[in-house]
C-alpha positions as CSV (number, residue, x, y, z in Angstrom):
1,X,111.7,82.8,86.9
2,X,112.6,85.6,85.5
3,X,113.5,88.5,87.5
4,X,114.1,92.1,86.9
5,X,116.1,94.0,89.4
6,X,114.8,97.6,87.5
7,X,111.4,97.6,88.5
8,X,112.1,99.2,91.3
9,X,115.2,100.1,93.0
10,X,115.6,99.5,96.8
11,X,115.0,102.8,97.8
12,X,111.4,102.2,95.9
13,X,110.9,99.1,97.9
14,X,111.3,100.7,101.1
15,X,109.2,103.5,100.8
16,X,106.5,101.4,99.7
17,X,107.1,99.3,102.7
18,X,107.9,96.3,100.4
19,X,110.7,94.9,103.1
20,X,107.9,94.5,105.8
21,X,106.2,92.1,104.1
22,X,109.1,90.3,103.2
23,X,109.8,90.2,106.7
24,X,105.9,88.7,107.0
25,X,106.2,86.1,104.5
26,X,109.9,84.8,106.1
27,X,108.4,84.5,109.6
28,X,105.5,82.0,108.3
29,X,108.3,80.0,106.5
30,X,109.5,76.8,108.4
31,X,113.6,76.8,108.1
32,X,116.4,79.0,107.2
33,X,116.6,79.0,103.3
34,X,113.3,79.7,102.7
35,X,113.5,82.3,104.8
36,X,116.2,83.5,102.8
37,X,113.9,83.5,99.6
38,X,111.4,85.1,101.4
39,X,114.0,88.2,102.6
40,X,115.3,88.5,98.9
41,X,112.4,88.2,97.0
42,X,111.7,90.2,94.4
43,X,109.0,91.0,91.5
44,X,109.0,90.0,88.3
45,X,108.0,91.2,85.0
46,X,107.0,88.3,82.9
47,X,103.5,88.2,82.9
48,X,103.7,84.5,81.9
49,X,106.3,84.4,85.2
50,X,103.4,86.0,87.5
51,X,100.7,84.5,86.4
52,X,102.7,80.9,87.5
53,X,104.0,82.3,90.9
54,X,100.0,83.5,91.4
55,X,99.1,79.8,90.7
56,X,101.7,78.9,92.9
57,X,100.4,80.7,96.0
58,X,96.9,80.0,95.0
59,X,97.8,76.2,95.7
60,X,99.8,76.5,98.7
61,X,96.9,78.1,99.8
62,X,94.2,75.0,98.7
63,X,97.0,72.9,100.0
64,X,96.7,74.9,103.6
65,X,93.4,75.1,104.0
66,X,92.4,71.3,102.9
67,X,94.7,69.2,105.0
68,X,95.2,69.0,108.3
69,X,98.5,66.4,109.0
70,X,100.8,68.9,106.4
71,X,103.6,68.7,109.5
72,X,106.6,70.4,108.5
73,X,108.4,70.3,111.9
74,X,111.3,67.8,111.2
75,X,112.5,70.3,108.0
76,X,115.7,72.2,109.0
77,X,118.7,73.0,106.8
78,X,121.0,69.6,106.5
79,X,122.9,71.2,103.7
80,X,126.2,71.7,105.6
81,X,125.9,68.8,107.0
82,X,125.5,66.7,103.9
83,X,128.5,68.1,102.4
84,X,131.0,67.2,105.7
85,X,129.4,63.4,104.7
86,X,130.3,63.9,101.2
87,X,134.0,64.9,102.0
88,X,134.4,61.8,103.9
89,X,133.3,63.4,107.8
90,X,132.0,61.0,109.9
91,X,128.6,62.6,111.4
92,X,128.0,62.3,114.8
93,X,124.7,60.3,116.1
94,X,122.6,63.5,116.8
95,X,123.5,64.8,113.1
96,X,122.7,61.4,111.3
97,X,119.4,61.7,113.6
98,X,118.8,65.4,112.2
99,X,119.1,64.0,108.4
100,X,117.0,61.3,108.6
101,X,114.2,63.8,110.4
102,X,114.8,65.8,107.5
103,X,114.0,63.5,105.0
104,X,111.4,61.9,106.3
105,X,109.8,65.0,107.0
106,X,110.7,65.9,102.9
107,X,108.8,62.4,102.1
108,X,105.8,63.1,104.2
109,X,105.6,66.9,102.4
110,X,105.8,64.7,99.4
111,X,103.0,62.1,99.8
112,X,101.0,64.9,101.1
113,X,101.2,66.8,97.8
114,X,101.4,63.6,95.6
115,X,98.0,63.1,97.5
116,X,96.0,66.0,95.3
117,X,97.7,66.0,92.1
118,X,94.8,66.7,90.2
119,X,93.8,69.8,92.0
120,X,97.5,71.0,92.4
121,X,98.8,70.4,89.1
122,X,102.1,73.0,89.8
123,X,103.1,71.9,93.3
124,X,102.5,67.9,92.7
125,X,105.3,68.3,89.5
126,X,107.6,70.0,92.5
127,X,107.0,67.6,94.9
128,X,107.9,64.7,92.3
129,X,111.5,66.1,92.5
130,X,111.5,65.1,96.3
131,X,113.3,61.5,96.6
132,X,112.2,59.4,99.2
133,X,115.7,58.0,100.4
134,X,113.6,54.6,102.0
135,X,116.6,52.7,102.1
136,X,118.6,55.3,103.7
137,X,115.8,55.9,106.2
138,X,115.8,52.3,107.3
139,X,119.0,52.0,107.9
140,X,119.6,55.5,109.6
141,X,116.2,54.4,111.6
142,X,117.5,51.2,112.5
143,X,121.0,51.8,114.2
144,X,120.0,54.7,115.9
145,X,117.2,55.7,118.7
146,X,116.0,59.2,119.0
147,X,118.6,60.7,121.1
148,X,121.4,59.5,118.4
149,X,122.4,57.1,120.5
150,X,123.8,53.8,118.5
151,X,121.4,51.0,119.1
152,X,122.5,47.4,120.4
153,X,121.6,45.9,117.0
154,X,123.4,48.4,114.8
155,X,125.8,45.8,114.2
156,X,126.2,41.7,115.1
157,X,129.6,42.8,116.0
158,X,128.3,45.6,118.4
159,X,125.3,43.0,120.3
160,X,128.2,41.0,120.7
161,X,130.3,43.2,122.6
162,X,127.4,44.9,124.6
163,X,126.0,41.8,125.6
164,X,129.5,40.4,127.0
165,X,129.9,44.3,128.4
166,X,127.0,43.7,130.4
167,X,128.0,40.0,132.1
168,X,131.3,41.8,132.7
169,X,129.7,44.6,134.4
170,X,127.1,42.4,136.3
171,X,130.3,40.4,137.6
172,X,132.1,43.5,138.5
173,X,129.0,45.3,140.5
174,X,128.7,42.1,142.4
175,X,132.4,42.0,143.5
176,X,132.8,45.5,144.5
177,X,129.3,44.9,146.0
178,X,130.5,41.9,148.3
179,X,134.0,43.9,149.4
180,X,131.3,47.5,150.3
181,X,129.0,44.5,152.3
182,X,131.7,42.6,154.2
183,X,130.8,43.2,157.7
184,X,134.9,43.9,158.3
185,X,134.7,46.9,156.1
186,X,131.7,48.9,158.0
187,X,134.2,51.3,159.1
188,X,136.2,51.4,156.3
189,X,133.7,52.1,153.7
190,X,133.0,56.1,153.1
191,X,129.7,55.7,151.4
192,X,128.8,52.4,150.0
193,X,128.0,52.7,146.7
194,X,130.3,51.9,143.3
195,X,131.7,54.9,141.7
196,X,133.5,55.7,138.8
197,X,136.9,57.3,138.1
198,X,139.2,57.1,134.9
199,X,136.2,54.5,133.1
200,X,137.1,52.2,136.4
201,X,134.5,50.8,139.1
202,X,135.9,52.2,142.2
203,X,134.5,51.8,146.0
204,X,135.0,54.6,148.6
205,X,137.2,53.9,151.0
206,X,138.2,56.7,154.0
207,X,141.3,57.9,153.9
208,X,143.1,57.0,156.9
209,X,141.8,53.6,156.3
210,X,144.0,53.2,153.5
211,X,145.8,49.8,153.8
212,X,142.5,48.1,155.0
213,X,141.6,47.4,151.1
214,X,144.3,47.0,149.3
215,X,144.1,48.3,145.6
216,X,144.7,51.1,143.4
217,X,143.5,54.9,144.3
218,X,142.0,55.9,140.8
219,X,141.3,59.4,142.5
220,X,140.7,61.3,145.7
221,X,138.1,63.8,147.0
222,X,138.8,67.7,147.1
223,X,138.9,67.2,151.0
224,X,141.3,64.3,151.1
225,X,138.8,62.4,153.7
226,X,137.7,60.3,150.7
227,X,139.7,57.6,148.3
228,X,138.5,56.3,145.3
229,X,139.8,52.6,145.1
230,X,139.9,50.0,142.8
231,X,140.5,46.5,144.9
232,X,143.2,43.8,143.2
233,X,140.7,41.7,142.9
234,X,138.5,43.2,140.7
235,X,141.4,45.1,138.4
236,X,141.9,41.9,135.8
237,X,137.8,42.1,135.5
238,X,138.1,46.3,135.7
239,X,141.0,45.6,132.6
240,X,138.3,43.5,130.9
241,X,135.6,46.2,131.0
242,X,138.2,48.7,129.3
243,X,139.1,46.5,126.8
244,X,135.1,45.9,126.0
245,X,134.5,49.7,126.4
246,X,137.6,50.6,123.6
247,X,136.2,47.9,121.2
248,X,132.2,49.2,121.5
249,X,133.7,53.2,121.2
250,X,135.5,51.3,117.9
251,X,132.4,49.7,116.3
252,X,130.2,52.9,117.4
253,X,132.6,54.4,115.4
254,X,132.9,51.9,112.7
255,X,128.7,52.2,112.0
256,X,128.6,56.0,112.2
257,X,131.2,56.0,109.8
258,X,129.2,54.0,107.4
259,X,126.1,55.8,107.9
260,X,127.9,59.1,107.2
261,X,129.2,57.6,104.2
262,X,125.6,56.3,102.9
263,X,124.6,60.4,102.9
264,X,127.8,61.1,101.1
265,X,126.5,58.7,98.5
266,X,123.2,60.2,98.3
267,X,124.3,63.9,98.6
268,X,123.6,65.0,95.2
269,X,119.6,63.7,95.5
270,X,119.5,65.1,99.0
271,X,121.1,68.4,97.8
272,X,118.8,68.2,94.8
273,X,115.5,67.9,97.4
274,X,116.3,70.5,100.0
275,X,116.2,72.5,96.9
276,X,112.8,71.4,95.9
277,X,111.7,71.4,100.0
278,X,113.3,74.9,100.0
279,X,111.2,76.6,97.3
280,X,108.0,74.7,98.3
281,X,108.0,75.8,101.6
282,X,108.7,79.6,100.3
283,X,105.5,79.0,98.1
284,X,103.7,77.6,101.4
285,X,105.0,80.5,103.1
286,X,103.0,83.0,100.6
287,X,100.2,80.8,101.1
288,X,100.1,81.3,104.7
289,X,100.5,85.2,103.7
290,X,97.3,85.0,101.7
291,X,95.3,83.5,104.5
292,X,96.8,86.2,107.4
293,X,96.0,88.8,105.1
294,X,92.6,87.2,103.2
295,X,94.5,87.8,99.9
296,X,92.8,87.0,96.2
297,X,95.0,86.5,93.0
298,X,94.3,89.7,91.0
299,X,93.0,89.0,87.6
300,X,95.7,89.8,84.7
301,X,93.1,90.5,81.7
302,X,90.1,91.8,81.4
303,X,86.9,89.7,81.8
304,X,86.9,87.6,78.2
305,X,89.9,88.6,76.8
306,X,92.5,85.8,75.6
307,X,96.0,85.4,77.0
308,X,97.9,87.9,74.2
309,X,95.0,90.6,75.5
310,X,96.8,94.0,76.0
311,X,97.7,95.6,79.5
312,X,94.3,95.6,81.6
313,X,92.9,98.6,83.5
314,X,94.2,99.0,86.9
315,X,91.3,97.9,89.4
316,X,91.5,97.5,93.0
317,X,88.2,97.0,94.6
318,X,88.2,97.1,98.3
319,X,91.5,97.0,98.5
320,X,93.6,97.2,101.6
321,X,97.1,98.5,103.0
322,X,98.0,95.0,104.1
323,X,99.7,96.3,107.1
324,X,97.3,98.2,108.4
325,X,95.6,94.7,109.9
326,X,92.2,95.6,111.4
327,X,92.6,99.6,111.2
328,X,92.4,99.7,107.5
329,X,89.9,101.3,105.1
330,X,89.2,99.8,102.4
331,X,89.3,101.3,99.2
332,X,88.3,101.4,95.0
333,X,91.0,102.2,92.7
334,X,90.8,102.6,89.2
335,X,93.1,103.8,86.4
336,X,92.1,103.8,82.8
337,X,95.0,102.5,80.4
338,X,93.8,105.1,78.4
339,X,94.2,107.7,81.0
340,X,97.3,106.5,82.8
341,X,97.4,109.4,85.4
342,X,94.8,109.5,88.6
343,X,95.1,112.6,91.2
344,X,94.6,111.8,94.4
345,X,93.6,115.1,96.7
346,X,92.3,115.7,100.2
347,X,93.6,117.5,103.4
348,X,96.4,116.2,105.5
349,X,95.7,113.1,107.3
350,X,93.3,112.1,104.9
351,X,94.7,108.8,103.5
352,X,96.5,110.0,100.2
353,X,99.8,109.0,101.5
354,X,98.3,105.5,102.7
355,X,96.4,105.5,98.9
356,X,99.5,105.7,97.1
357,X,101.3,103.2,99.4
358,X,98.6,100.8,99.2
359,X,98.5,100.8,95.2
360,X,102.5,100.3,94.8
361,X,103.0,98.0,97.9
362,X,100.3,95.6,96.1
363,X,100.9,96.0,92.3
364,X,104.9,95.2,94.3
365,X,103.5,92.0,96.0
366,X,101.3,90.9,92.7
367,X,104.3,90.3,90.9
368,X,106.7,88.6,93.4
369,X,103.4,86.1,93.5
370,X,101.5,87.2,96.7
371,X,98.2,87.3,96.7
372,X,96.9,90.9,98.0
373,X,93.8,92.1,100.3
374,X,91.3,93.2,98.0
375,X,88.3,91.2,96.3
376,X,87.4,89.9,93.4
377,X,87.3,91.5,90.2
378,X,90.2,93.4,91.0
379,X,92.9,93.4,88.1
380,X,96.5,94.7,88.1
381,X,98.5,94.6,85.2
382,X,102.1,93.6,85.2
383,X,104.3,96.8,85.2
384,X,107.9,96.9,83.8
385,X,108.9,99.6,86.0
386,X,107.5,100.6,89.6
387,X,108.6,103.8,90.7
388,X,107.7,105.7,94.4
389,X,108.7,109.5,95.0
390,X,106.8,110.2,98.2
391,X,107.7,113.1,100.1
392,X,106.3,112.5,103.1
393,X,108.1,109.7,105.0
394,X,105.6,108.4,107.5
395,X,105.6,104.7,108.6
C-alpha cells in the first residue's frame, strides 16, 4: 500500500470525526493486531491502491454475507509466545493449547476462503499465504487435552509411569484405608478420610492420641487438635509414589519441552501467517463496517470511461453521516471538476456543519478502503490532499 501521511494531518482527521470510525472498525475486529491496524489506519492516495483496498472490503463483505461457519474465535495474538519457543522457552501446557487454537483456527479461515476462490480472487491469494501446520497440530492435539493438561499417551515413557503411579496409589489408599477402618483406631482417628501434606498420603490422627499410630507427622492443624500422619508402614510405598511423581513432573517436562521446540522450528511460517490472519481479519473487519453501516464502494470514474480516465465529478447520492445511525438525512452532493467550489448556506442548525463533515469523513473512509453509506452511482475521486477548517466544533 502506499500511504501518504499529507492528506490530512491529525488535527484534519479529528474534526472530521475520522478517529470514531476507526474506533468502529477495531471493535468488529477479532484480536489485538488487527485492532491495531484498524486504530492506525490511514488513507491513501493511489488510486490503483484504493481501488484494491475497495475490492478488498467488497469481498470480506461477499465473504460475510455468504457463509455461515466463518468462526474466528480461536484467533488471538500467539506472537510473543512463538518467539519465547523460538529462543529455546519451554511453553507451558495452556500456551501450547493457545497455539494450536490459533492455528487451527488460521486453517479453518483458510479452507473457508480457499472455498470461493473464484468469486474472491484478492482474499483466496491472502489466504494461500496461511500454512496449515497439520503435523504440528497432531502432535500438539495429541499430547495434550483441552485444559493443557499432558495426556497419558504423550509419551510410552509417560503411560509407563502413570500406569505404575496408579497401582502405587491404589495400594497406598488401601493401606491407609485398612489402618482409618481398624476397629482399634475408632477413637483415634480425627476424621477418616486420606489427606495430603508435603505430596504424602497422610491419615488424621487426634492429637493426644499421638503414640497410638506410630508414623511421621507431615503437618498439624491451626488448632493443634488435629495431626497429619504418615504410618511406617506405608512410608517405603509413600517414598515410591514420590519417586513416580518426580519422574512424571520430568517427562511432563521432557514432552512440553519438545512441543515448544516443534513451534520454535515453525516460528518463521507461523510468524509469516499471523501476519496474513492479521490483515485479513482487518479486511473482514471493514467488511463488517460496510454491513453496520449499509456501505457501497463508490465508483472511481465516470460511467464508460477507461482506467487512465481523469479525476471524476464528486457525487454523493443519498449519502449519509455514518455516525448519525438512524437520525441521519440523507443527502445529494455534487461538485463539478470543472467548478471545484460548492457553497453550502442555510441558518444555524440547518445541517451545513453535518454537510461538510459528511463529505470529508467519506471521501476520508473511501480511500483507507471503507465502503461508505450512500447508493449507487455515487463517485468520489481520489484526493491528494484532504483538508478541514471548520469553525464550529460540535460533536
Amino acid at each position: 500500500l502506499i500511504v501518504s501521511s499529507h492528506i490530512a494531518n491529525p488535527r484534519d482527521l479529528d474534526s472530521l470525526d475520522f478517529n470514531e470510525i476507526r474506533i468502529k472498525v477495531s471493535e468488529l475486529s477479532t484480536f489485538e493486531p488487527s485492532r491495531t491496524l484498524a486504530l492506525n489506519m490511514s488513507p491513501v492516495s493511489d488510486r490503483d491502491s484504493v481501488e484494491m483496498l475497495q475490492k478488498e472490503t467488497s469481498e470480506a463483505r461477499s465473504l460475510l454475507i455468504g457463509t455461515k461457519n466463518l468462526d474466528q474465535t480461536g484467533i488471538v495474538d500467539i506472537s510473543d509466545l512463538v518467539t519465547k519457543a523460538t529462543l529455546g522457552e519451554t511453553l507451558s501446557g495452556n500456551h501450547l493449547v493457545t497455539i494450536m487454537q490459533s492455528l487451527k483456527a488460521h486453517a479453518s479461515l483458510r479452507n473457508e476462503i480457499m472455498g470461493t476462490e473464484q468469486q474472491l480472487p484478492i482474499l483466496s491469494t491472502m489466504a494461500k499465504n496461511i500454512f496449515s501446520f497439520r503435523d504440528l497440530q497432531i502432535s500438539l492435539a495429541s499430547a495434550l487435552n483441552k485444559h493443557g493438561e499432558v495426556v497419558d499417551h504423550a509419551s510410552q515413557k509417560l503411560t509407563t509411569i502413570r500406569d505404575e503411579l496408579k497401582g502405587n496409589q491404589n495400594l497406598l489408599s488401601e493401606s491407609l484405608q485398612r489402618i482409618i477402618n481398624d476397629p482399634k483406631n475408632t477413637n483415634v482417628i480425627q476424621d477418616q478420610i486420606i489427606s495430603t501434606r508435603n505430596d504424602r498420603l497422610v491419615i488424621q490422627v487426634k492429637s493426644q492420641m499421638r503414640d497410638m499410630i506410630p508414623g511421621l507427622v507431615q503437618d498439624i492443624s491451626n488448632s493443634g487438635a488435629t495431626l497429619f500422619v504418615e504410618p511406617f508402614e506405608t512410608v517405603v510405598l509413600g517414598n515410591k509414589r514420590i519417586e513416580l511423581i518426580t519422574l512424571e513432573r520430568n517427562e511432563i517436562q521432557r514432552v512440553l519441552s519438545d512441543l515448544s521446540r516443534s513451534v520454535g522450528e515453525a516460528a518463521n511460517n507461523i510468524k509469516c501467517t499471523v501476519k496474513v490472519v492479521t490483515y485479513l481479519d482487518f479486511v473482514l473487519a471493514r467488511g463488517r463496517y460496510s454491513n453496520t453501516v449499509n456501505g457501497i464502494a463508490p465508483l472511481m470514474r465516470e460511467h464508460g470511461k477507461d482506467k487512465e480516465a481523469p479525476m471524476p465529478n464528486l457525487n454523493l447520492v443519498k449519502a449519509r453521516h455514518p455516525l448519525l445511525g438512524e437520525t441521519a438525512i440523507s443527502q445529494d452532493i455534487y461538485v463539478r471538476k470543472e467548478v471545484p467550489v460548492l457553497l453550502i448556506s442555510g441558518p444555524n442548525t440547518g445541517g451545513k456543519t453535518v454537510t461538510l463533515k459528511t463529505i470529508g469523513l467519506l471521501a476520508l473512509m473511501h480511500q483507507c478502503g471503507l465502503h461508505i453509506p450512500a447508493e449507487y452511482p455515487s463517485c468520489l475521486p481520489v484526493y491528494s490532499g484532504i483538508y478541514s477548517e471548520i469553525g464550529d466544533h460540535q460533536n
